[in-house]
Steps between C-alpha positions, in 0.01 A plus 500: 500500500200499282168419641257259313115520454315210409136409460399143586211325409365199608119393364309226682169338487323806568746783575782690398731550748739804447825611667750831377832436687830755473798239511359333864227692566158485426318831478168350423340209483101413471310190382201614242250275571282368126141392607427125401216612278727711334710243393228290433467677149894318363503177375905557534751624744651721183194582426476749852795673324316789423316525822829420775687805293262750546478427871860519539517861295257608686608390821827638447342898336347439849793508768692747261727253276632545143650228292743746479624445832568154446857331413354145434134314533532154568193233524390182617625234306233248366509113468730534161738191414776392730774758522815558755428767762546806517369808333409513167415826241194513311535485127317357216497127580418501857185755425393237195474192798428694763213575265409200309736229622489485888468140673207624732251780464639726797469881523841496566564470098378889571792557669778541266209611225448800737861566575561549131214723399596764808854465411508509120404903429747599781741251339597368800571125595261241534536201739335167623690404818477100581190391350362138661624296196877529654704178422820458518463125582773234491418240262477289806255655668256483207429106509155457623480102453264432254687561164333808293414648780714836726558632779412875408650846651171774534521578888540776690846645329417878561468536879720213563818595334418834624537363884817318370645867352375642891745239658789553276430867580520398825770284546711758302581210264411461127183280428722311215672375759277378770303146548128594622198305555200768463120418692231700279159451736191628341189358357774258310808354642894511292819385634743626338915318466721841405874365390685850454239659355317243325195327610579161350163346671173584660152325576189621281219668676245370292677147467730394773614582847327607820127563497387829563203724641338377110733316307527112569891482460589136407288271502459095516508439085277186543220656692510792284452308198200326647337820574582659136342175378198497766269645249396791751713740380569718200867558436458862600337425812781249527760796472299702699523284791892486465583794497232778595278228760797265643696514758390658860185622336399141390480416855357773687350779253776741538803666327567725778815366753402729759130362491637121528721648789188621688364149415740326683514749803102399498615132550459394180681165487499481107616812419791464750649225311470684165660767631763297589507260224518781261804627705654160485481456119669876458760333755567191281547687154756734679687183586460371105665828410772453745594138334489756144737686612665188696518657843707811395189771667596869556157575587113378483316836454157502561270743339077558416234627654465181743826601596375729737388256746765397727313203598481348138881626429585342842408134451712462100737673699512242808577217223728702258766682749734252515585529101590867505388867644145592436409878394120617466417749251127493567246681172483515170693820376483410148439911406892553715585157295436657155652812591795333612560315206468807272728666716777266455510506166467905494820512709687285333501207769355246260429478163145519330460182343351483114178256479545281205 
């Protein structure tokens, strides 16, 4: 059987991480690190274009790769407009919004902008592999209350359908046809309702949901209006405190789980009961999901880097065993995630979908 080779790429805030895997396994994997001040010199994330590719050549002229080892380079995929899951190629119209056209200036637009430019003088494929913007909502689930106003889809899509592919792996059962209920925990929260192989509903990070170590989750609308309207805030500082100053950090000056755990060992009263609280909120979205899928659970997978602690994973777990099985995937392997998905298509498991 033919083996695959496949560069993934995955640009944050101010790294590239890179990964070369053959079919499962990864051969290399490093995280090149871009200097604040560095970055300081963009005005846009596709602006670093330049910059993030000669890195990655580099990088890879380093540790002895040629792009002429590769069968496929797949990317990050970028806050584009909603589209089904899955993985996507590159061509012409997802380069012109991933360049000009993307809801939120991320450098994860990079991703699939990278992807191509390695890939096209090889003539290889091209992929983007379950970018945030995945919605594959039921028109039900998109009522918010107020008329004019949506419940939007940009969550954690990559790393959580990822988990939900592990299970199915698992299980030795297709994804299509399993109900899962999938726990991202990082420095934002998703819940995620998959109905065989669809993930007809999930919280926002930024808007809805559980707090977490910075974002405030839901919040009461009517004190939240009286603060916008307080006159001490800008509307950036406003957003800032949402979603980059909210949550557990609001409260005690931390992002860091492990630091709030030390906290409470100390005897610290207050951040006991966030840790907790926080832990309760995860609990009560899991149960929302369960009424989504109206009781019919295979599995509640839980996955993130909070994941690791057993402590944290142990009290949603306490309130959320009696609607199904629970299965911890803790980390973030969103390099094995891209890889993944461009191996499925390369093998003919799935088919590359065409970005319209």
């Amino acid at each position: 059987m033919k083996k695959y080779r496949v560069l993934a790429i995955n640009p944050g805030a101010t790294s590239t991480k890179l990964g070369v895997y053959e079919d499962e396994e990864c051969l290399w994997k490093e995280n090149l690190e871009h200097p604040h001040q560095e970055l300081l010199r963009y005005e846009k994330s596709t602006d670093q274009f330049e910059y993030r590719l000669g890195k990655i050549l580099e990088a890879l002229a380093v540790r002895g790769f040629s792009l002429e080892d590769f069968d496929a380079v797949v990317g990050r995929g970028g806050p584009i407009k909603p589209v089904p899951g899955g993985t996507f190629e590159v061509n012409e119209k997802l380069l012109d919004d991933l360049r000009h056209h993307a809801r939120v200036d991320h450098p994860s637009v990079l991703g699939g902008i990278l992807a191509h430019e390695l890939a096209k003088e090889r003539k290889i494929p091209s992929f983007i592999v379950d970018p945030v913007s995945v919605d594959e909502f039921e028109p039900v689930a998109r009522v918010s209350g107020l008329k004019g106003m949506e419940r939007q889809s940009l969550w954690h899509a990559l790393n959580s359908r990822a988990a939900a592919h592990s299970i199915a792996r698992k299980l030795g059962r297709p994804y299509r046809e399993l109900n899962l209920i999938v726990v991202h925990l990082g420095s934002g929260i998703s819940v995620s309702a998959h109905r065989r192989g669809r993930v007809v509903d999930v919280n926002m990070p930024n808007e809805e949901g559980p707090f977490s170590p910075e974002r405030c989750g839901g919040l009461p609308a009517n004190q939240l209006v009286k603060l916008c309207f307080s006159g001490k805030y800008t509307q950036k500082e406003i957003i800032d405190r949402l979603i980059k100053k909210g949550g557990v950090f609001s409260y005690k000056g931390t992002k860091d789980m492990r630091e709030l755990e030390r906290m409470m060992d100390d005897g610290d009263e207050e951040a006991r009961l966030l840790y907790e609280a926080m832990a309760y909120q995860v609990a009560k979205e899991v149960g929302a999901m369960a009424t989504v899928l109206e009781g019919e659970v295979d599995r509640i997978v839980i996955t993130g880097g909070i994941a690791y602690s057993k402590r944290f994973v142990g009290l949603i777990k306490q309130r959320v065993d009696f609607l199904a099985r629970t299965e911890v995937l803790p980390g973030e392997e969103e390099l094995e995630a891209l890889s993944q998905g461009a191996l499925r298509v390369l093998r003919g498991e799935e088919e590359a979908k065409t970005y319209q």
